[in-house]
N, C-alpha and C positions, 0 to 999 in steps of 0.2 A: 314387934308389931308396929306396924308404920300408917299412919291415921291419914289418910287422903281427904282431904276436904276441899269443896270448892270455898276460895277467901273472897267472903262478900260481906262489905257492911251492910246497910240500908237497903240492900237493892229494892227498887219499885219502877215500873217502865212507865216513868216520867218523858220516856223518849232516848234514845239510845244515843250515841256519840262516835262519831267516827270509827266504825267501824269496815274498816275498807280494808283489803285483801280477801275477802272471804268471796269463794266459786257459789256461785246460783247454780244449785243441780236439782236435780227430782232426786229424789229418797234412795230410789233405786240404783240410780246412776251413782248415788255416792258411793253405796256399801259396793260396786263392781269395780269402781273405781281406787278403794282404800284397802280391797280386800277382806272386810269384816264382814264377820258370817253373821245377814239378815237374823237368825235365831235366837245369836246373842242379844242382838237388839230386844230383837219383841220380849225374850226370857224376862231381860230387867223390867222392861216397861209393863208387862205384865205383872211381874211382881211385885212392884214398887208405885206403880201407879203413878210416878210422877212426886211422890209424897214422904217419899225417903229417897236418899241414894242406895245404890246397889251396885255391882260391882261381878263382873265375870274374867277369873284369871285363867288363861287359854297358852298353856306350854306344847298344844300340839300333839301333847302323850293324853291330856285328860285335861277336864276345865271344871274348875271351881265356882260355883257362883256362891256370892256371901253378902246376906244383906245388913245396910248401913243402921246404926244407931240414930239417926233424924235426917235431915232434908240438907247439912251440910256435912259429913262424915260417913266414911265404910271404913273399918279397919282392916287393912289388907296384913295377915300374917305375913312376914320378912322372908321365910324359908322359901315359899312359893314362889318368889316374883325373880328369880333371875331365869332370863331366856324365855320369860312371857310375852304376851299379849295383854295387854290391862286394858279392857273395854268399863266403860261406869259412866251413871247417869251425874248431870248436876242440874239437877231439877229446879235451878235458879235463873241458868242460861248462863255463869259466869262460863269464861273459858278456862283450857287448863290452869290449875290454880300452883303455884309457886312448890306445893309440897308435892304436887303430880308429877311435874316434870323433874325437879332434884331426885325425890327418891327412884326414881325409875333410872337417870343416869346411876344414881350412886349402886345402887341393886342391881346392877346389870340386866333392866328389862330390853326387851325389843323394842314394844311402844307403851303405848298410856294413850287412849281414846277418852273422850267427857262429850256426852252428847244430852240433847232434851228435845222436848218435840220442835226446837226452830234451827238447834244450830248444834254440828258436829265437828270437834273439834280433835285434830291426832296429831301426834309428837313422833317421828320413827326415830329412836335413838339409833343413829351408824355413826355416831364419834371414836372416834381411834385416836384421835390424841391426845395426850395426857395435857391433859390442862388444867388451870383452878376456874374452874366452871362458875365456883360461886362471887370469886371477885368478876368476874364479866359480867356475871345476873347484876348483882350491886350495884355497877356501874352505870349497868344499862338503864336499871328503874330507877335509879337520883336524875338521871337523864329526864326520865318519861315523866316521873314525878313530880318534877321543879315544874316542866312545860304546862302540866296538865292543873297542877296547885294552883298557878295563874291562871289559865283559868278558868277555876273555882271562882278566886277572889276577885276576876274582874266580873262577875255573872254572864259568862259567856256560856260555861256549862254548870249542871246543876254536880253536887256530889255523889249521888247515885250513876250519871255517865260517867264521870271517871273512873269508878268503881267496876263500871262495867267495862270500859273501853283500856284498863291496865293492863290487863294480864296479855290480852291480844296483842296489844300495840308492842308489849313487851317481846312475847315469840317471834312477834313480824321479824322485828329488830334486830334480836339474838341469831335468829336465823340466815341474817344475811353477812353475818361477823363468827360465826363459828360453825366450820367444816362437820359438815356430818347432823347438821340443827336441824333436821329436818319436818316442818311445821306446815300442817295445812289446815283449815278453816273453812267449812262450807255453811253456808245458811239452806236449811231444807224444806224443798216445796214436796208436800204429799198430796 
């Protein structure tokens, strides 16, 4: 069982922080564009109201929806997720969070979506080559971290934007240094 959670400390929108990559699209336009089936959407949002996570595992033969124990966890069974779809809310706004996208490489999913009513965020795993995935991750976020720690400490941003602006800045990154990273970020207008 592999516990997907969005990783947020403090979050409170004190105001956001660079968050730049991300497509301005209408609602519609996204899910035409990323492929995800409108139903999944509405099913979680429906069901979770925004107040728990929830979680739809879609292999194509049948789709599973399972809902989350609170507002940052679903526990997705291990068996299910190679050759999936992982669509799930994170009713925080964080982006995909560090254990979304690991286990989905390490599981052999397709993707791993995290959306909430402002911002949809998808990972397509098409890596093919064998690499150590998690020294590049490491690397990358001492990178984003050290920048971002300063500043914290010089009161440039508060701790709540870093928080929110890690995981992001982190895919951007990864994305452009590892073949097959395939990362996209839209903010949605309905």
């Amino acid at each position: 069982m592999i516990k997907f959670k969005s990783n947020y400390l403090k979050y409170n929108k004190d105001g956001y922080y660079d968050i730049n990559g991300l497509n301005k699209i209408n609602y519609n336009e996204i899910l035409k564009t990323t492929g995800i089936d409108t139903a999944f959407i509405e099913q979680i949002e429906n069901k979770t109201k925004y107040k728990v996570e929830g979680a739809i595992i879609d292999n194509n033969e049948k789709s599973i929806y399972i809902k989350g124990i609170d507002k940052n966890r679903v526990d997705i069974p291990t068996n299910i997720i190679k050759g999936s779809n992982i669509i799930h809310s994170h009713p925080n706004g964080m982006s995909l969070s560090a254990e979304d996208v690991i286990e989905t490489i390490t599981f052999s999913a397709k993707s791993v979506t995290a959306f909430n009513d402002k911002y949809l965020y998808i990972f397509k795993n098409k890596i093919t080559d064998d690499l150590d995935f998690i020294s590049i991750f490491n690397q990358e976020l001492s990178k984003i971290e050290s920048v971002l720690i300063k500043k914290v400490n010089d009161g440039t941003i508060t701790k709540s934007q870093m928080d929110f602006s890690i995981n992001h800045k982190l895919w951007l990154s990864i994305s452009k240094k590892v073949k097959g990273f395939d990362y996209e970020a839209y903010e949605i207008s309905r």
